[in-house]
C-alpha positions in Angstrom: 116.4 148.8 172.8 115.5 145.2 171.6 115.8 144.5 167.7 112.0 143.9 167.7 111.1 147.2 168.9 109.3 148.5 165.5 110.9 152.0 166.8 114.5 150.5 165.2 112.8 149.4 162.0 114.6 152.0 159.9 112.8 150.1 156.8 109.3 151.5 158.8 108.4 154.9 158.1 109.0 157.4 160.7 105.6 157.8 161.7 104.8 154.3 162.0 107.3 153.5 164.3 105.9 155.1 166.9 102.4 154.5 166.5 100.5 151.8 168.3 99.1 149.2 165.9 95.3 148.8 165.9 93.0 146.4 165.1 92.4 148.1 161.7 95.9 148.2 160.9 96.3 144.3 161.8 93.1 143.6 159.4 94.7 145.9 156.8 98.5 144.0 156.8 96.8 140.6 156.9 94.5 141.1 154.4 97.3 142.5 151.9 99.4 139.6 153.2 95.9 137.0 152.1 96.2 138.8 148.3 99.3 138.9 147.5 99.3 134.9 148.3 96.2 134.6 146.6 97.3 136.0 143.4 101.1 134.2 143.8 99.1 130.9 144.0 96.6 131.5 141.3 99.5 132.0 138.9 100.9 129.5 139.5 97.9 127.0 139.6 96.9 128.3 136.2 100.2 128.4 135.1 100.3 124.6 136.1 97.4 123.7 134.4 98.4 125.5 131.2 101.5 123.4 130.8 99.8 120.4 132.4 97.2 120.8 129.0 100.5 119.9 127.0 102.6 117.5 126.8 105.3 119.6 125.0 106.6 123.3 125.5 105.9 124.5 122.2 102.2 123.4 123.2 102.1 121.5 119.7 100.2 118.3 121.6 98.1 118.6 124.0 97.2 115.8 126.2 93.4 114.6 126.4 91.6 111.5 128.3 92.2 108.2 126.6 90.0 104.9 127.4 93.1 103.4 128.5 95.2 106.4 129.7 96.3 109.9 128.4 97.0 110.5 124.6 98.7 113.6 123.2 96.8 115.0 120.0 97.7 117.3 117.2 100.6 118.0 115.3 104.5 117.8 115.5 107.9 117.0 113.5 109.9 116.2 116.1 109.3 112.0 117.6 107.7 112.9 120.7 107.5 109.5 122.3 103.9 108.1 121.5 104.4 105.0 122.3 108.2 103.0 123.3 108.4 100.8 120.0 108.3 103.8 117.9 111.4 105.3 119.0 113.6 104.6 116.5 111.6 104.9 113.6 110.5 108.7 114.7 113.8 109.5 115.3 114.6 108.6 112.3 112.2 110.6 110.6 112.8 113.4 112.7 116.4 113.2 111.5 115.5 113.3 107.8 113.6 116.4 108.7 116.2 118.5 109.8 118.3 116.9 106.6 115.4 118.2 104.3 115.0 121.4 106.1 119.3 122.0 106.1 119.2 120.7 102.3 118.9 124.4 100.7 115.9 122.2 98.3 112.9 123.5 98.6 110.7 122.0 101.5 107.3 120.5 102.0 105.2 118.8 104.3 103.4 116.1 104.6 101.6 115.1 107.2 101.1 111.3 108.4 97.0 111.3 109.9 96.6 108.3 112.0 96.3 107.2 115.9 100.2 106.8 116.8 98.9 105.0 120.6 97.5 101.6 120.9 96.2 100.9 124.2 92.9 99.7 124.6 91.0 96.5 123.2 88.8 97.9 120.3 92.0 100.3 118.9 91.8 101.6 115.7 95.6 100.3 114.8 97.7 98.0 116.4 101.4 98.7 117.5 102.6 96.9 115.0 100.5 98.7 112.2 101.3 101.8 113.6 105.3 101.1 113.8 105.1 99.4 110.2 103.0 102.2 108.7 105.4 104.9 109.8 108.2 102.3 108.8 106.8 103.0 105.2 106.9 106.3 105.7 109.9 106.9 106.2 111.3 105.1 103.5 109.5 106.5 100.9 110.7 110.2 102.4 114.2 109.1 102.4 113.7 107.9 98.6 112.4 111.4 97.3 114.7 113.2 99.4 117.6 111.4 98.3 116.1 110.1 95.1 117.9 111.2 91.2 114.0 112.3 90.3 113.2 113.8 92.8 116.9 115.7 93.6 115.3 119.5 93.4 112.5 119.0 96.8 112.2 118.0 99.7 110.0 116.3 101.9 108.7 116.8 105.8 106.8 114.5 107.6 104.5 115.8 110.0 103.0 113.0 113.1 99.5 114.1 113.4 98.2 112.4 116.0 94.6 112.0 115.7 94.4 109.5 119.0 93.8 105.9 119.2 89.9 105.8 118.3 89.8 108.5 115.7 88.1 110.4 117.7 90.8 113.8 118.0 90.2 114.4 114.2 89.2 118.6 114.4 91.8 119.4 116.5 94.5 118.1 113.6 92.5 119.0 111.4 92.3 122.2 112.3 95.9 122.6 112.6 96.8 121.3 109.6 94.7 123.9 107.6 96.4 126.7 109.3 99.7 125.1 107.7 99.0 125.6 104.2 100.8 129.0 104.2 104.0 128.6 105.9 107.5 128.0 104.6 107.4 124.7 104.5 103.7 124.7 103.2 101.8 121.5 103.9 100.8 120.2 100.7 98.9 116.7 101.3 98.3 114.1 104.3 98.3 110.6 104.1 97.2 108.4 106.6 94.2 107.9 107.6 93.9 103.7 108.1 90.2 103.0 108.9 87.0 102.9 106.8 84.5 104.9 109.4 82.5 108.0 110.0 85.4 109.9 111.8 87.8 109.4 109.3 85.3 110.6 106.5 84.5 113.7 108.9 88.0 114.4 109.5 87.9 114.9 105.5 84.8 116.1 104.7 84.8 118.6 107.7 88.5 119.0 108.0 90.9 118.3 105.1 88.4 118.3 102.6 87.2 121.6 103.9 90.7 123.2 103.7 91.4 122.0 99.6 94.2 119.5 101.4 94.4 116.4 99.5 94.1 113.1 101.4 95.7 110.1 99.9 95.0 107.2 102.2 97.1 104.2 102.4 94.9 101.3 102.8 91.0 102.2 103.0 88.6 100.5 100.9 84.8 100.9 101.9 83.4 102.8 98.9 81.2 104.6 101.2 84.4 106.7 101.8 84.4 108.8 99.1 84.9 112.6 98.5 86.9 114.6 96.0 89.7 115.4 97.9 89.9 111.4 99.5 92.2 109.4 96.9 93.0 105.9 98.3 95.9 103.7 97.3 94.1 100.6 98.3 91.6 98.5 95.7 88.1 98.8 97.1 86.2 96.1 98.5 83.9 95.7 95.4 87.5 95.2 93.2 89.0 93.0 96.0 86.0 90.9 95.8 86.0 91.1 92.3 89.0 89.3 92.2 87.9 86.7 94.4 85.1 85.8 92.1 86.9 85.4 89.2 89.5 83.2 91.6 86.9 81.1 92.3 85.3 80.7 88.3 88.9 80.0 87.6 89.3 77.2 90.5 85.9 75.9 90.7 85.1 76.7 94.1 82.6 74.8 95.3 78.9 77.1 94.6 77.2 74.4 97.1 77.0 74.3 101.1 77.9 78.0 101.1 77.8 80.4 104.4 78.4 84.1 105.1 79.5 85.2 108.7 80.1 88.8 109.1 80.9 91.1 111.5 77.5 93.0 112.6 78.9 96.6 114.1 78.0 99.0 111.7 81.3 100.6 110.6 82.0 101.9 106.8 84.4 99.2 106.5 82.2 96.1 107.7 78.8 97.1 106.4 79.9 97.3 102.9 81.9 94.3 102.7 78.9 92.5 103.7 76.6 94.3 101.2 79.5 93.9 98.4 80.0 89.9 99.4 75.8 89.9 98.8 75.9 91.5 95.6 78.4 89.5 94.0 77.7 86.1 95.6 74.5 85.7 97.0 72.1 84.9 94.4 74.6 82.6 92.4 75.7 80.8 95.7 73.3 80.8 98.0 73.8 83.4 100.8 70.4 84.2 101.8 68.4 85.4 105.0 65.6 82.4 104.7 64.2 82.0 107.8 64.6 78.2 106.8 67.3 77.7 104.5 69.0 80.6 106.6 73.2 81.4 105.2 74.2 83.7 107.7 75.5 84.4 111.0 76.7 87.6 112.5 79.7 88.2 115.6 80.4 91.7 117.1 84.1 92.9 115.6 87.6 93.3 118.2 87.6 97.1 116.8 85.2 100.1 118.3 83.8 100.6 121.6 80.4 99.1 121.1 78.9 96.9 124.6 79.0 93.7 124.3 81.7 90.7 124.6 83.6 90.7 120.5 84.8 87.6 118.8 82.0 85.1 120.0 81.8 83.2 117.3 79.8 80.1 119.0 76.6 80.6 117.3 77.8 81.1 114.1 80.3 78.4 113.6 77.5 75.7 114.8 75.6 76.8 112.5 78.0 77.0 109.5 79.1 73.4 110.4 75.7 72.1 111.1 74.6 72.3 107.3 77.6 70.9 106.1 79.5 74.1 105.2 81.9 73.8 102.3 82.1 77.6 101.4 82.9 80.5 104.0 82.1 84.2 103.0 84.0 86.2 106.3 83.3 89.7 105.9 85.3 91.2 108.7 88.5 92.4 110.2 91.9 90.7 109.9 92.0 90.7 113.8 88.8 88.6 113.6 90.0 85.8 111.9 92.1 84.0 114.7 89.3 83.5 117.1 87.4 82.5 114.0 89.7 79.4 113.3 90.3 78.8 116.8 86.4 78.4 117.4 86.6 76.1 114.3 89.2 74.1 116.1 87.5 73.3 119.0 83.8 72.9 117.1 82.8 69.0 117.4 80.6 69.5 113.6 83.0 70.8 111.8 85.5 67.7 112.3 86.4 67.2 108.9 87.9 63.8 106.8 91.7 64.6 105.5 90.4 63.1 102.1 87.5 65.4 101.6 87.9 68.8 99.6 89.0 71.5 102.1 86.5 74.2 103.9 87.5 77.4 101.6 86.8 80.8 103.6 87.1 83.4 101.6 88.1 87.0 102.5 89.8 90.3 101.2 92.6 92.3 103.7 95.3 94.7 103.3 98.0 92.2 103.7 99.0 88.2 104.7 98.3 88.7 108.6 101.1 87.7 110.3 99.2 86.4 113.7 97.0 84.7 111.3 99.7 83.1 109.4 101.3 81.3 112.4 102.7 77.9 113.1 99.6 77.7 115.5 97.1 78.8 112.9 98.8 76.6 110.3 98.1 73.7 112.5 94.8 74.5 112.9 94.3 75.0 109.1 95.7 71.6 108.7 94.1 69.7 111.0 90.6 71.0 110.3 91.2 70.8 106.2 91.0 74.8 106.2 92.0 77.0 103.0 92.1 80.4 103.8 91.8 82.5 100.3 92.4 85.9 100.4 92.3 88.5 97.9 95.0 91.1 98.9 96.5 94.7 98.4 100.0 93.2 99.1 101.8 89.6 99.0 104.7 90.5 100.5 106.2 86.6 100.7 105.3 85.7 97.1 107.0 88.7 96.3 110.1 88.2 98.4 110.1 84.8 96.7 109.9 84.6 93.1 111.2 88.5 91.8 111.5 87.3 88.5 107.8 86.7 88.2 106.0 89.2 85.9 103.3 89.8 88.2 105.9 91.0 91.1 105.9 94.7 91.2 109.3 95.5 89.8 109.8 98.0 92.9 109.5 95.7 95.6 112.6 94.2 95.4 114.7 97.7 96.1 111.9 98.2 98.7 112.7 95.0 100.7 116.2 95.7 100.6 115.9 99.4 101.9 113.6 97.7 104.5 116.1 94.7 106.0 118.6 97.5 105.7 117.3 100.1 107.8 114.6 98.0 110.0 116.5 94.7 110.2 115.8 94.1 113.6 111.9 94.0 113.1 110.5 90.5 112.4 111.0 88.5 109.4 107.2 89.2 108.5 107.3 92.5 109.3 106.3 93.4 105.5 103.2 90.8 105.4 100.7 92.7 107.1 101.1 95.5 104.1 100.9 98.5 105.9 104.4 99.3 105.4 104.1 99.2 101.2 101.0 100.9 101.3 102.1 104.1 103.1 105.3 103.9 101.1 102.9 104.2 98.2 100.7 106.5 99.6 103.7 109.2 100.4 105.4 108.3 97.0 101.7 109.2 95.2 102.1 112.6 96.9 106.3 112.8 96.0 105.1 112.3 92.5 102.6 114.7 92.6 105.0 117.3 93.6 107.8 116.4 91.9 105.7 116.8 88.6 104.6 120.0 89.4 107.9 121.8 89.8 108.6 119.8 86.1 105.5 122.1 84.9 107.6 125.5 86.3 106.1 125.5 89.5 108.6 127.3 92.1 106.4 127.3 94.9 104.8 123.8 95.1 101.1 124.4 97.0 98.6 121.7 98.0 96.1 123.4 95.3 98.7 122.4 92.8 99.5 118.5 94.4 96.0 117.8 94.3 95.5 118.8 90.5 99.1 116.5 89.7 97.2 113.9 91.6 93.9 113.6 89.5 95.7 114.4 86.2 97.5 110.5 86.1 96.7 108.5 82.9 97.7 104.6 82.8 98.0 105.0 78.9 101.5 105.3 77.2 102.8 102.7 79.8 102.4 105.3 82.4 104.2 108.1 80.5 101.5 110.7 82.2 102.0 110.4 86.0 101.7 107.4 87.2 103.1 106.1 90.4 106.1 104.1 90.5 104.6 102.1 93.7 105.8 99.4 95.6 102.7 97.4 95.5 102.8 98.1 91.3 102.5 100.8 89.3 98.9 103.0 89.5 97.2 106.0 88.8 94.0 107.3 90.0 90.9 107.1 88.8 88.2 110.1 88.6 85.3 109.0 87.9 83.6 112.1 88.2 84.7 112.8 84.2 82.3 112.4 81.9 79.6 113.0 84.8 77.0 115.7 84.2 77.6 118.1 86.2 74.1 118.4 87.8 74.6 115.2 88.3 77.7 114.8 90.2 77.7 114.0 93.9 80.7 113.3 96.3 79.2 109.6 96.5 80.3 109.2 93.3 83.6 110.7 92.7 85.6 107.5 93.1 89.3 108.4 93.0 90.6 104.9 93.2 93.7 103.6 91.7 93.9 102.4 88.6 96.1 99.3 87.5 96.7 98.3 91.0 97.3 94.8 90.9 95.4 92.3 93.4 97.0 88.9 94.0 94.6 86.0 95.2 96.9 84.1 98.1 96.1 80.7 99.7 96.7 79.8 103.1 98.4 77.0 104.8 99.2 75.8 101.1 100.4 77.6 98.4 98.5 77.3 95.3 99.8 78.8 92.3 96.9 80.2 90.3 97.6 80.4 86.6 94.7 83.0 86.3 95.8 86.6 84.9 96.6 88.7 87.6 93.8 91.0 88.4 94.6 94.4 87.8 92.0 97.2 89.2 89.5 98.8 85.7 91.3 96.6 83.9 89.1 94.6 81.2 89.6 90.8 81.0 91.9 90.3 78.2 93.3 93.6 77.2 96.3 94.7 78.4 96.0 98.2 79.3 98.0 98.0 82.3 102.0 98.0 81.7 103.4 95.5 84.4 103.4 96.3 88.1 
């Protein structure tokens, strides 16, 4: 008999083999065939899409639709690769956590909130903030874990990813509240770069919610304020502060004055207009007049809002037209290029060399290094420009005269551990800030924990970092907690105590640092202001502040 006789099909039962297949039992095979197929396929399409949800096994980042392409939110320790340029510096950080979690000390985490992808016109962060932010980071985490005051904990950093707008902030958030209890308990986040509404949900909703201090490295809108939001940065109202006493001091001219701002209506932008109004507006002239009209407004590089950013056509013409001697620029550091360049190429504002130079004055993080090119200096020259800035960091002046008693005594070590372990970045690489301010930032919350396992405390919770963190007192020469930071030594200010407490609002808690010094830095030239240095709730002419 032939092999495909069914009566040789010993694998048949008996009394199949010999019976004639119908139409019914044709339907029947067929249709267990179709379900067994069926089901095969549907596990593996949903097992497909479950994995293709994540962009790692342990489904710690999962990958959602970016403007520009795909991001991967939420929270890791290991350097998944974000972005190429931030290889080395996650690794390295990834490194130092499996050293602090091998070290037998007693771990923590921290977690590092900010976008860690820079793709699309109006991000959040740059690359290069991003990179020099973690930079920071790390460096700081290597000094407590490796530190003589620090020798009995241990630090992990955590990359929450909260994607390149902001917008991915509940889904880390979320995450990182459900950490509070592990072994390696979270116990703080810092982070968190820009003054707007997500970033204060992502506390007030999130963080906040969850008791988990926030220390952020280089906010300064006070609209962003909550109790458990401390921020290493001055504030706008202190930065200009210390512009306006730069300008008493140097006679700056109060005549021919002009505000331009930036007119989206971020945190960050709206009050550094309202804050450059207060303080200057009355006393030099920035007013709304329909005739004797002082301002201009340009849409901002950062956000998604419609329109074409950095126009600044209309506003220079008119700044130039009235004979201009006084700039107010309330706006982003990534603003001010295509503000100078629009000078440059403005017919009114041609300028004699012999005249006294067109002073725009501005507050930022940092010296921007794109800003503070050989193009840009060029421009500055040839149009008799003084950019004056009052900053957070002065990272050249620093690097330049260490013997100076208004150089934070830390910045030296700082700049060495940088060109040490980051030698290949650019020699400016420090100007922009961001890389002292979230050293600071993670060394605020190493302080915080180191002090409370000095009060007894085995098991070092977030509850007890956040109580180290508002308990600092710049009295005694900073005997009582202060924080040995790179941009100077600080505390934090509550200014919630004292309040009545049917009075008290989250408006008005403040927590900003206290004694943080604010240099005033000129652009092309270098002028060397013999003013005090301005040191944040300090009073004019007491020296309550020990020196930075």
């Amino acid at each position: 008999m032939s092999r495909t006789d069914r009566r040789n099909w010993a694998w048949l039962p008996g009394r199949l083999r010999f019976r004639v297949f119908g139409l019914i039992d044709v339907v029947v095979l067929w249709t267990l065939v179709a379900v067994l197929a069926g089901a095969g396929a549907w596990w593996g399409l949903d097992t497909y899409r479950e994995h293709r949800d994540y962009c790692t096994e342990n489904q710690e980042l999962r990958r959602v639709d970016g403007e520009a392409a795909d991001e991967c939110i939420g929270v890791t320790a290991a350097a998944y690769p974000f972005a190429p340029d931030l290889a080395d510096v996650l690794g390295r950080i990834e490194e130092e956590n499996e050293a602090a979690r091998e070290s037998g000390k007693p771990v923590v985490s921290v977690a590092v909130v900010m976008p860690y992808t820079s793709r699309s016109r109006g991000a959040a962060m740059s690359k290069e903030l991003i990179r020099h932010s973690l930079q920071g980071a790390y460096l700081a985490q290597r000094g407590h874990n490796h530190g003589p005051a620090t020798r009995d904990t241990a630090v992990q950093l955590l990359f929450a990813n909260v994607g390149e707008d902001l917008s991915h902030w509940r889904t880390v958030t979320d995450e990182l509240a459900s950490r509070t209890g592990d072994d390696r308990p979270l116990v703080a986040a810092i982070g968190l770069p820009n003054s707007d509404d997500a970033t204060l949900a992502a506390v007030k909703k999130g963080l906040g919610h969850a008791k988990i201090p926030s220390v952020s490295a280089v906010l300064s809108s006070r609209e962003m304020e909550h109790p458990y939001l401390l921020k290493v940065s001055p504030s706008t109202d202190q930065l200009v502060d210390a512009l306006k006493r730069y300008v008493s001091a140097n006679r700056v001219n109060r005549e021919d004055t002009f505000m331009i701002a930036d007119e989206r209506d971020d945190n960050y932008v709206a009050n550094l207009r309202r804050v450059f109004r207060r303080e200057f507006g009355a006393q030099y002239g920035i007013t709304d007049d329909e005739v004797q009209r002082r301002t201009e407004t340009y849409q901002g590089i950062k956000g998604p809002e419609e329109g074409e950013p950095q126009i600044f056509r209309r506003a220079v013409s008119a700044m130039c037209a009235v004979g201009t001697r006084t700039v107010f620029l309330a706006g982003r550091d990534a603003d001010l290029p295509p503000f100078l360049e629009t000078i440059d190429q403005t017919r009114s504002c041609d300028r004699g060399p012999d005249e006294e130079p067109m002073r725009i004055l501005r507050v930022s993080t940092g010296r921007d290094p794109v800003t503070e090119t050989a193009g840009m200096r060029a421009i500055a020259e040839r149009n008799n420009l003084e950019i004056v800035t009052a900053a957070a960091v002065d990272a050249p002046r620093w690097r330049a005269a260490r013997s100076d008693d208004q150089v934070p005594k830390a910045f030296a070590l700082f700049a060495q551990s940088y060109d040490r372990y980051f030698g290949e970045e650019k020699a400016d690489a420090l100007n922009d800030g961001y890389a002292v301010m979230y050293h600071d930032a993670l060394t605020a919350v190493g302080t915080a924990v180191s002090a409370a396992r000095d009060s007894g405390i085995e098991a070092v919770s977030h509850n007890d970092v956040y109580d180290e963190l508002r308990r600092g007192s710049p009295g005694g020469h900073c005997a009582a907690g202060c924080v040995p930071g790179v941009s100077g030594v600080f505390t934090f200010a509550d200014e919630s105590i004292g309040t009545d407490e049917g009075a008290r609002h989250e408006a008005a808690t403040g927590l900003w640092p206290v004694c943080k010094p604010v240099p005033v830095v000129t652009f092309p030239k270098e002028r060397r202001d013999r003013s005090p240095l301005y040191r944040t709730y300090e009073e004019p002419g007491k020296n309550t502040c020990p020196r930075p």
